[in-house]
DOLO-451585 format. One line per 8 residues: for each residue x, y, z of N, C-alpha, C. Coordinates in steps of 0.1 Angstrom, whole numbers. Layout:
# residues N
X/Y/Z/X/Y/Z/X/Y/Z ~ ...
//
This chain:
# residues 358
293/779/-798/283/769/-797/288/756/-791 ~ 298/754/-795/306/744/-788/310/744/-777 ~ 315/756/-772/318/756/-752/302/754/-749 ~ 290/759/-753/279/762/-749/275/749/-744 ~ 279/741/-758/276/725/-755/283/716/-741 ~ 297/721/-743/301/717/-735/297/720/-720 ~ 295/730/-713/292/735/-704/279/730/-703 ~ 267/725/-710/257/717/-707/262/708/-704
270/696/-708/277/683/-707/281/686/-695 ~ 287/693/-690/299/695/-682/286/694/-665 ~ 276/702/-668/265/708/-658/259/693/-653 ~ 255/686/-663/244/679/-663/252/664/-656 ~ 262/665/-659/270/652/-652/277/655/-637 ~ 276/668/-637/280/670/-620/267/669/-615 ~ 254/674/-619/239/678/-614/238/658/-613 ~ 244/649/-614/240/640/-620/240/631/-602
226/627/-598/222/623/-585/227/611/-587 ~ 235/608/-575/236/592/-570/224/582/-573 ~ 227/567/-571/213/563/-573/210/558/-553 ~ 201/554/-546/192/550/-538/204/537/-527 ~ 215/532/-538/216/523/-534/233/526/-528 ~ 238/538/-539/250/543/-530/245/553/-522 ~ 238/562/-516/238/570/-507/231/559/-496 ~ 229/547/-497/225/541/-486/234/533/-476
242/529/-494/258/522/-488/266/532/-478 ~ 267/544/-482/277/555/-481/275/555/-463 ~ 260/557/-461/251/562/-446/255/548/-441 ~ 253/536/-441/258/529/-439/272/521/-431 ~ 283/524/-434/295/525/-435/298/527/-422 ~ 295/541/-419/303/546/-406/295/539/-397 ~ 280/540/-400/275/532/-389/286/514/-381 ~ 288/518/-396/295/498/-390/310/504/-384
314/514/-383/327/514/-377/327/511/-364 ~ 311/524/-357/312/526/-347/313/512/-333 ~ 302/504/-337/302/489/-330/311/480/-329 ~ 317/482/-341/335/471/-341/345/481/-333 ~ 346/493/-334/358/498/-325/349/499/-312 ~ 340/497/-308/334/499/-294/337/478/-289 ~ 336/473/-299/337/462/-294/356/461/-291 ~ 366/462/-297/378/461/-294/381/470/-281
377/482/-278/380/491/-268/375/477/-255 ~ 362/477/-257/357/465/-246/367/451/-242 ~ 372/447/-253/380/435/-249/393/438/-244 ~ 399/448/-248/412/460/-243/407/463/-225 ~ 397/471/-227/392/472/-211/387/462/-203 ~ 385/447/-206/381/437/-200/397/429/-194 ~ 405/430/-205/417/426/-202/423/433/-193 ~ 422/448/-196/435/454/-185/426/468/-182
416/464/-174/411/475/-168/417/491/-162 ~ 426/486/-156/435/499/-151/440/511/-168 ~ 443/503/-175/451/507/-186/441/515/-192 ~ 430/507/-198/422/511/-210/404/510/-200 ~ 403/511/-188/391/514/-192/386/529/-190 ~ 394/537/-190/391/549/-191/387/551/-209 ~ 390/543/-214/384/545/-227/370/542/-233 ~ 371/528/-222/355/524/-223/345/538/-216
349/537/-207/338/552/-198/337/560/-209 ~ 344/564/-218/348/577/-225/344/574/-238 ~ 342/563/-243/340/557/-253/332/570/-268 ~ 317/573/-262/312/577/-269/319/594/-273 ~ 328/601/-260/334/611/-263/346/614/-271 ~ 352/601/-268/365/602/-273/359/596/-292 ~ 354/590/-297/349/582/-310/345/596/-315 ~ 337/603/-312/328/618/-313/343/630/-314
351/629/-312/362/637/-315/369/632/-327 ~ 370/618/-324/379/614/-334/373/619/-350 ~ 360/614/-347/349/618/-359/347/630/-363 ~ 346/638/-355/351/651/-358/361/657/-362 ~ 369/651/-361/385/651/-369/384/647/-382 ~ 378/638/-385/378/631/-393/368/641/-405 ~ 357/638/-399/349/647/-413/352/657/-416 ~ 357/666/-407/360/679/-409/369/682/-419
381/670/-420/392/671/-425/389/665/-440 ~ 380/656/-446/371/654/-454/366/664/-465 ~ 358/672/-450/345/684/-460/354/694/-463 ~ 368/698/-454/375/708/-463/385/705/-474 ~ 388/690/-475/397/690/-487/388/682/-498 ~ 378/681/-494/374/666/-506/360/674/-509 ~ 351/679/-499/339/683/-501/328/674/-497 ~ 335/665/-492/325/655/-487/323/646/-475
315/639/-468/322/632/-457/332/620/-457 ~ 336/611/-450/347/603/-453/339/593/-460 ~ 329/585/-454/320/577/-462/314/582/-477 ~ 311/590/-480/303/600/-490/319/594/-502 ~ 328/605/-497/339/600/-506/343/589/-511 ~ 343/578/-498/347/568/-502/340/559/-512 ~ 327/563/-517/321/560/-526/319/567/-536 ~ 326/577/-543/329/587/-552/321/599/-551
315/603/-539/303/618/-541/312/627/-536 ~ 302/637/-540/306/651/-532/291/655/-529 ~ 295/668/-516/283/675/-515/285/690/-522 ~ 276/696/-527/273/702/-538/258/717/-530 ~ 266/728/-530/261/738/-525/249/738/-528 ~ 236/743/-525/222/742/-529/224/758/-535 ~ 221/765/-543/215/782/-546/228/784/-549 ~ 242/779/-549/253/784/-552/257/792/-572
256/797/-576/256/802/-588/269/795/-592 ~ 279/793/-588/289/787/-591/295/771/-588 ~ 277/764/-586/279/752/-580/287/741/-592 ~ 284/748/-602/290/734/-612/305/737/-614 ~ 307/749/-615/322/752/-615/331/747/-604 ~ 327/751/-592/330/746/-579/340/729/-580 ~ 350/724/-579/358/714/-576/357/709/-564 ~ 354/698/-562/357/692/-550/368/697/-540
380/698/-549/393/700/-535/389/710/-534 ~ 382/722/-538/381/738/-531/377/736/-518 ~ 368/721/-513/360/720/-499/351/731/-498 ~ 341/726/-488/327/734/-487/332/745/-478 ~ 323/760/-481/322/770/-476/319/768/-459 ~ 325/774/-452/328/774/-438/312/772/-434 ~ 299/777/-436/288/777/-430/279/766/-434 ~ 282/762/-445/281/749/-450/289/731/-440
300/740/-447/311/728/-437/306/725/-423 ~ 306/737/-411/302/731/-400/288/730/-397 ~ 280/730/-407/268/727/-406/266/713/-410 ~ 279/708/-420/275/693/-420/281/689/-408 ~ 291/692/-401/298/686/-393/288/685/-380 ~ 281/693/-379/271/690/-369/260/684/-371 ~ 253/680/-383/243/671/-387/253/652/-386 ~ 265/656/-390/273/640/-390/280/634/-378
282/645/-371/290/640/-355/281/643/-341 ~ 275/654/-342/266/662/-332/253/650/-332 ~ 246/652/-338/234/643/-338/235/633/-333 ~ 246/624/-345/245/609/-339/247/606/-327 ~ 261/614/-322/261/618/-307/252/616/-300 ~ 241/628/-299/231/630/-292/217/620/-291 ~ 220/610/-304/213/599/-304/215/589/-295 ~ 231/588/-299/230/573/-285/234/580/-275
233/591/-268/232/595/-255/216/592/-248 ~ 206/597/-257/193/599/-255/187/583/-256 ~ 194/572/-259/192/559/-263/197/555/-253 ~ 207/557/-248/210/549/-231/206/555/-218 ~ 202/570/-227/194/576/-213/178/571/-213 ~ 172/565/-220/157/557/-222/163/546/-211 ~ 172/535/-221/172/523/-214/175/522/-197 ~ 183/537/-192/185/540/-178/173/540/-172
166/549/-178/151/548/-170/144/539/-170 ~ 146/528/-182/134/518/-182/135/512/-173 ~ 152/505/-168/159/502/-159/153/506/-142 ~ 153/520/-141/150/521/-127/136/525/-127 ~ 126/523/-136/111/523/-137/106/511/-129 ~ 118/500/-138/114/482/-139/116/481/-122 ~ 124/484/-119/128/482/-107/123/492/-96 ~ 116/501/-96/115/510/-86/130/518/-79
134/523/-87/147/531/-80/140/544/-68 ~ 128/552/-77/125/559/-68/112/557/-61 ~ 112/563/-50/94/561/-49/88/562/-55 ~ 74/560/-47/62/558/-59/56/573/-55 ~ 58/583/-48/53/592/-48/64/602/-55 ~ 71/598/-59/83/608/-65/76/615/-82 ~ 82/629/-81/78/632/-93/85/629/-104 ~ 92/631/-101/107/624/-109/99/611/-115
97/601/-112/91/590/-118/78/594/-125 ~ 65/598/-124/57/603/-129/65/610/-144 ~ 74/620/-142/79/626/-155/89/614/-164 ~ 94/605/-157/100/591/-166/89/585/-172 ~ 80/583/-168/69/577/-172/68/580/-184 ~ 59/591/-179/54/605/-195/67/600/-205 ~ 78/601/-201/90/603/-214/92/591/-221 ~ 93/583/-213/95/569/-214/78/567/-226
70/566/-224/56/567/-230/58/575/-241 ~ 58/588/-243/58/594/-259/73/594/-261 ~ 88/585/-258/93/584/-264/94/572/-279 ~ 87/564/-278/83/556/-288/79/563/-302 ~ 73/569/-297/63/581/-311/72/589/-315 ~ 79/595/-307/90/604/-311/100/599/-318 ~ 107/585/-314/117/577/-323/106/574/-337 ~ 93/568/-336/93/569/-347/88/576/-357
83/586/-356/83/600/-362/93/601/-368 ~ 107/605/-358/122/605/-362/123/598/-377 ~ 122/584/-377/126/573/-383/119/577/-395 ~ 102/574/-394/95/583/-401/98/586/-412 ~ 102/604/-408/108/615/-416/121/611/-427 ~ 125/604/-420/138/595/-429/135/587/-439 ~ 122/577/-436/114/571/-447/112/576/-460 ~ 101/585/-452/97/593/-467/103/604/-473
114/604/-469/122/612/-478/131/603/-487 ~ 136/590/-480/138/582/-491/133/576/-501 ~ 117/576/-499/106/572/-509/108/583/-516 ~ 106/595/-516/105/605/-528/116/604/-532 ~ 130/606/-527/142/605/-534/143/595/-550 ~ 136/581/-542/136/567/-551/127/574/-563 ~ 116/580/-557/106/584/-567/112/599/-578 ~ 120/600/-574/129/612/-578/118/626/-574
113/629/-567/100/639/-561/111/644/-548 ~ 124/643/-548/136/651/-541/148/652/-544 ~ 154/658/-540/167/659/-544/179/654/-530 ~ 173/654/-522/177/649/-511/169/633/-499 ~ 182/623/-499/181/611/-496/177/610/-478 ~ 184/624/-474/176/627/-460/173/642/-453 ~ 164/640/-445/166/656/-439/177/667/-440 ~ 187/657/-433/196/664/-429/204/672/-436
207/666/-449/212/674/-463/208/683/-464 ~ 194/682/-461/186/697/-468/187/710/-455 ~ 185/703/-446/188/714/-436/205/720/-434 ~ 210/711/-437/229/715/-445/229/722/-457 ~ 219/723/-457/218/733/-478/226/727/-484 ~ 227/717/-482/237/706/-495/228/698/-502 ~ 236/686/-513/231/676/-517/238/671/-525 ~ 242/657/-528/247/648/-533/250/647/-544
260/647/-547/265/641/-564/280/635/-565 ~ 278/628/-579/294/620/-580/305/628/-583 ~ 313/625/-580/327/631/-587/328/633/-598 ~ 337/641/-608/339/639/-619/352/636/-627 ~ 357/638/-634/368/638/-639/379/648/-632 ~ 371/660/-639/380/675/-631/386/674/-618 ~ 370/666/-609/370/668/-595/388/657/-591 ~ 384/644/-594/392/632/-592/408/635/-596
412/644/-610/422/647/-615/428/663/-600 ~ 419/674/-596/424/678/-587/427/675/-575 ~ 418/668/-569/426/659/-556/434/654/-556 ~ 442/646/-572/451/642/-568/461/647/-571 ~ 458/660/-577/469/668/-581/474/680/-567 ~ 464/681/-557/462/691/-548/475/691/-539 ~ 479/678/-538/490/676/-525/501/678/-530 ~ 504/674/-545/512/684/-548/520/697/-552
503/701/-553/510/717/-556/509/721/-540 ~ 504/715/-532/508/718/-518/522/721/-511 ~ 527/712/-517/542/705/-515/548/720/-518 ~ 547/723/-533/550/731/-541/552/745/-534 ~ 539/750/-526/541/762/-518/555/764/-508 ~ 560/778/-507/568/779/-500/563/782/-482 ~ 573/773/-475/573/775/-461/565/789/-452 ~ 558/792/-445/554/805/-442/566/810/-433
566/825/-434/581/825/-431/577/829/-416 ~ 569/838/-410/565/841/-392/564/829/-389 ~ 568/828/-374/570/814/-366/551/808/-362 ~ 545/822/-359/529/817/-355/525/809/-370 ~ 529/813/-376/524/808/-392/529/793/-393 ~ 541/788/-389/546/777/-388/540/769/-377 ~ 537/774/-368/531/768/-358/519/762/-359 ~ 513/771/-368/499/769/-373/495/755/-382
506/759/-395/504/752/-406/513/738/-399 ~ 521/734/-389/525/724/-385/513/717/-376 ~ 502/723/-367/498/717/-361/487/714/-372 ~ 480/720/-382/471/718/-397/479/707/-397 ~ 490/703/-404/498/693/-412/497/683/-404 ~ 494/682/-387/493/669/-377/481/666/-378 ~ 470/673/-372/458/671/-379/453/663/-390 ~ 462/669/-402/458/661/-414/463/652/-411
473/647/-414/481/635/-413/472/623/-403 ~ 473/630/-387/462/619/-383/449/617/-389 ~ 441/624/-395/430/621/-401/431/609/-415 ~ 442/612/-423/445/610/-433/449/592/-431 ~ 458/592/-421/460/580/-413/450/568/-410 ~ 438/578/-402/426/569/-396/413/569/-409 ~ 416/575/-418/409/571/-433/416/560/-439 ~ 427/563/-440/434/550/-446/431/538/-443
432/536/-427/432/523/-421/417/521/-421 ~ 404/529/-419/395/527/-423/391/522/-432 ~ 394/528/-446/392/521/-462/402/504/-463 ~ 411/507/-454/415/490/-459/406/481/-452 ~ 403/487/-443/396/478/-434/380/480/-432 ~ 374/482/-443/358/487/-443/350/477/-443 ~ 358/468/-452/347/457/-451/346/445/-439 ~ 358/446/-434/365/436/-422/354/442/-410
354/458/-411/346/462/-399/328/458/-404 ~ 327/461/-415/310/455/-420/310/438/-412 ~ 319/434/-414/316/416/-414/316/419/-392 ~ 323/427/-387/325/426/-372/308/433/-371 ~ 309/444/-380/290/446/-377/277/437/-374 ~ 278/427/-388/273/415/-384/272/405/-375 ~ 288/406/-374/291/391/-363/286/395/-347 ~ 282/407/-342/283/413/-331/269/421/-331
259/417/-343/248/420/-343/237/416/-331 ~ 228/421/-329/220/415/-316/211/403/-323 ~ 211/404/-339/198/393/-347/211/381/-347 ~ 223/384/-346/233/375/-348/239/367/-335 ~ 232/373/-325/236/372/-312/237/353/-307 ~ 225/349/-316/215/337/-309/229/324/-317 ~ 230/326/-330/241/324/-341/253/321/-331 ~ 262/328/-325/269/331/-321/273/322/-307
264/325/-298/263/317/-288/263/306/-291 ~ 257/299/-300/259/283/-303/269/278/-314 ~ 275/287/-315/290/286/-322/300/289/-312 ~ 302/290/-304/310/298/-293/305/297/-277 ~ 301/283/-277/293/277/-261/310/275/-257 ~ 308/278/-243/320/277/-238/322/276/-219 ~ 326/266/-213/324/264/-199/319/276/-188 ~ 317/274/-184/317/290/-170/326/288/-166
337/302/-166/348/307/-158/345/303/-144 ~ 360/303/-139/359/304/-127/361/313/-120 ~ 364/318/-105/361/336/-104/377/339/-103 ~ 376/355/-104/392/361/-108/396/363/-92 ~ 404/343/-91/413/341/-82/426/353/-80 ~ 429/353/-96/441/364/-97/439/375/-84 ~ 430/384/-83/429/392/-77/432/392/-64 ~ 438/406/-55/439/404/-43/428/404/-33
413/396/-36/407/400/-28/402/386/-21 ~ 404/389/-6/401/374/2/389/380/13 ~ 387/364/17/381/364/30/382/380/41 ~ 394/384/41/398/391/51/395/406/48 ~ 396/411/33/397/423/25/386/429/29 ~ 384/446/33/380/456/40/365/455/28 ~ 370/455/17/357/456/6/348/447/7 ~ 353/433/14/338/423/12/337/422/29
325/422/27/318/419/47/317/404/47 ~ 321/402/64/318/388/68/306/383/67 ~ 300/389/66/278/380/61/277/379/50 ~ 274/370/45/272/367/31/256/374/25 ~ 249/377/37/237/383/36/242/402/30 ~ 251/406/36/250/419/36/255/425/25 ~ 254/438/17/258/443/4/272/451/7 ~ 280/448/1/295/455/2/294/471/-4
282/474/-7/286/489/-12/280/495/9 ~ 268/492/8/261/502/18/262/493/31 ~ 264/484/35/273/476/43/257/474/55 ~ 244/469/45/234/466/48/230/451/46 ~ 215/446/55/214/431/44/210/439/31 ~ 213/433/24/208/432/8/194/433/6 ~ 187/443/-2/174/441/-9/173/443/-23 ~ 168/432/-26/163/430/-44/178/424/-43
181/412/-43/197/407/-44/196/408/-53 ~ 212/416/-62/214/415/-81/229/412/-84 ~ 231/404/-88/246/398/-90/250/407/-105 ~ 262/410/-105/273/416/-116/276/401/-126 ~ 270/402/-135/271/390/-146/293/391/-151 ~ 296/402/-148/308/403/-153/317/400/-141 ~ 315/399/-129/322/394/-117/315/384/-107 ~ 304/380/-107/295/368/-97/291/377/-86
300/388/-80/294/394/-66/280/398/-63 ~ 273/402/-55/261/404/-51/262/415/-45 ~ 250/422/-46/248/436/-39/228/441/-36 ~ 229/447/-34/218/456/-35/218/458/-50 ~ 197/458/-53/198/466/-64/201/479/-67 ~ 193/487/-53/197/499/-59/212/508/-57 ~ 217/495/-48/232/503/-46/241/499/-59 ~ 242/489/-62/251/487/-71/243/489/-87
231/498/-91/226/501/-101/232/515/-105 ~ 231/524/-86/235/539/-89/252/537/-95 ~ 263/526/-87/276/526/-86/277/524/-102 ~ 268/516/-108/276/512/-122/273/518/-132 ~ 265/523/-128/256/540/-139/269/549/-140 ~ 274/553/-132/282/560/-124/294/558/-128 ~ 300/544/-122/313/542/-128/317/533/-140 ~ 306/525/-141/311/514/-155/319/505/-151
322/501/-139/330/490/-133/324/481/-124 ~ 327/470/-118/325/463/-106/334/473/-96 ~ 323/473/-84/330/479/-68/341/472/-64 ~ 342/458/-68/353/451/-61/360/443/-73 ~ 362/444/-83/368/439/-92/374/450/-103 ~ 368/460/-105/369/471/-113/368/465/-127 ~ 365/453/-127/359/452/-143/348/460/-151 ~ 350/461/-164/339/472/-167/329/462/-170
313/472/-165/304/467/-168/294/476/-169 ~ 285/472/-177/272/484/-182/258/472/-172 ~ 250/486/-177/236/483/-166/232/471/-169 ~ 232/464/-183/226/452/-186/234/440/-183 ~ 247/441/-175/248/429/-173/246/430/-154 ~ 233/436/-150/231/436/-137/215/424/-139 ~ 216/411/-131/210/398/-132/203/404/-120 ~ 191/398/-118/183/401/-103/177/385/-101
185/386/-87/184/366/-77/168/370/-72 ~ 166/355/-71/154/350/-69/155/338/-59 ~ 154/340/-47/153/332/-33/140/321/-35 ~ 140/312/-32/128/303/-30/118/307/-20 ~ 125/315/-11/114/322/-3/105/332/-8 ~ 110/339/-19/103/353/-26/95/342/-36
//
């Protein structure tokens, strides 16, 4: 009667749901990583373009691996993602018969595991890809990139037009799953859990006493004695280690990156600027580029990409030069730099001049 009891106690405190306010912290979190390390990579690649702006171009692929390093290494030793953990949960098999017995360090079953890993790195991914591929189009809609008889533009249109409904649908679906959650009318805080056959719960005693017991009965195992086996478990042990590393320095630094979230917010933007007014530079004399240089033409009228007069004049906010709109719209789509400066620069800092004649 007494194990019986216990094993209720034991069930009902693993079954035992987060509340509304940590699974929102948890979702949260990584979101604030991503914008503070995208803003350091940018001041790195502003400084020394040659060095580091291959990181800016790469930005969203290279963060998307890292992340994927990262959770992966998470959902198989902890059971959860790096954020999820860092606020004491685990994910917890849906239909599993042996979900309450199940420990955290065992880590989620392989079809489980890469199915979070692709609801937590894949998606978001594919989110801000499909978010800069909008603002590209709005971009060469606003402007006329293509003709007006092009079909290509007719089909931007259409997308550009039911993409609004679609984001918020998206958003939506997120809503009211968190309203039933709050209402307790679910067991899951978003879609995506449920379509991961998981869902959320705290750690427990057992769970917290094995992880930290795990590394050292790790230790404890003997060396594998075949060389592929060593090769294996050495390049696992680099893996971890980097993961282990870029969690660490994440958890000391969680909240430092929350406060870089805010400071670099777009509602914070206005804040900011009038705390940080500061002269207009003057142009990067540094450079080798003169009067004489093969990249800039002798007419001040003419555009240095297509070596035309200029139409739609649009100056590079990150270097002063002037071009064509649509030449230097396709070049920076393209490459993420100035043509003659190689400073990095995205589509929004392309300004469009306005002659007193127009």
């Amino acid at each position: 009667m007494a194990e019986h009891g216990a094993h209720i106690t034991t069930a009902s405190v693993v079954d035992d749901q987060p509340s509304i306010f940590e699974v929102v912290a948890q979702d949260s979190l990584m979101t604030a990583v991503r914008p503070a390390l995208q803003h350091v990579v940018k001041v790195l690649a502003e400084s020394n373009p040659a060095h580091f702006g291959f990181f800016w171009r790469w930005f969203d692929e290279i963060f998307t691996l890292l992340d994927l390093l990262l959770q992966q290494h998470y959902l198989s030793k902890t059971s959860a993602s790096f954020s999820e953990n860092f606020y004491g949960l685990k994910r917890i098999v849906m239909g599993d018969p042996h979900k309450f017995q199940r420990l955290a360090s065992a880590g989620l079953p392989k079809q489980h595991l890469w199915k979070s890993v692709m609801f937590l790195v894949l998606i978001p991914y594919l989110k801000v890809k499909l978010e800069k591929l909008v603002s590209s189009l709005r971009e060469e809609d606003e402007y006329s990139i293509h003709p007006a008889s092009s079909h290509w533009k007719r089909f931007y249109r259409a997308f550009l037009a039911a993409y609004p409904f679609v984001n918020m649908a998206w958003e939506g679906w997120f809503l009211v799953q968190q309203l039933q959650y709050i209402l307790g009318k679910a067991q899951h805080h978003s879609p995506l859990l449920r379509l991961a056959g998981v869902q959320l719960g705290r750690l427990t005693i057992q769970d917290i006493q094995a992880l930290k017991h795990k590394p050292v009965e790790a230790n404890m195992k003997q060396p594998p004695a075949s060389v592929s086996k060593k090769i294996k478990a050495t390049l696992k042990k680099a893996v971890g280690g980097a993961a282990l590393s870029l969690s660490t320095g994440l958890s000391v630094g969680v909240f430092f990156l929350q406060f870089l979230e805010w400071w670099y917010s777009s509602e914070n933007q206005e804040t900011i600027k009038s705390l940080t007014t500061l002269p207009t530079p003057p142009p990067p004399v540094h450079l080798d580029y003169n009067s004489d240089s093969p990249l800039l033409p002798k007419m001040k009228t003419v555009c240095p990409l297509c070596r035309k007069t200029r139409v739609n004049d649009t100056v590079l906010a990150t270097s002063g030069y002037v071009f064509c709109y649509r030449c230097v719209f396709n070049y920076v789509r393209s490459h993420q730099a100035c043509p003659i400066t190689g400073y990095p620069t995205e589509v929004q800092h392309l300004i469009k001049l306005y002659s007193p004649e127009n």
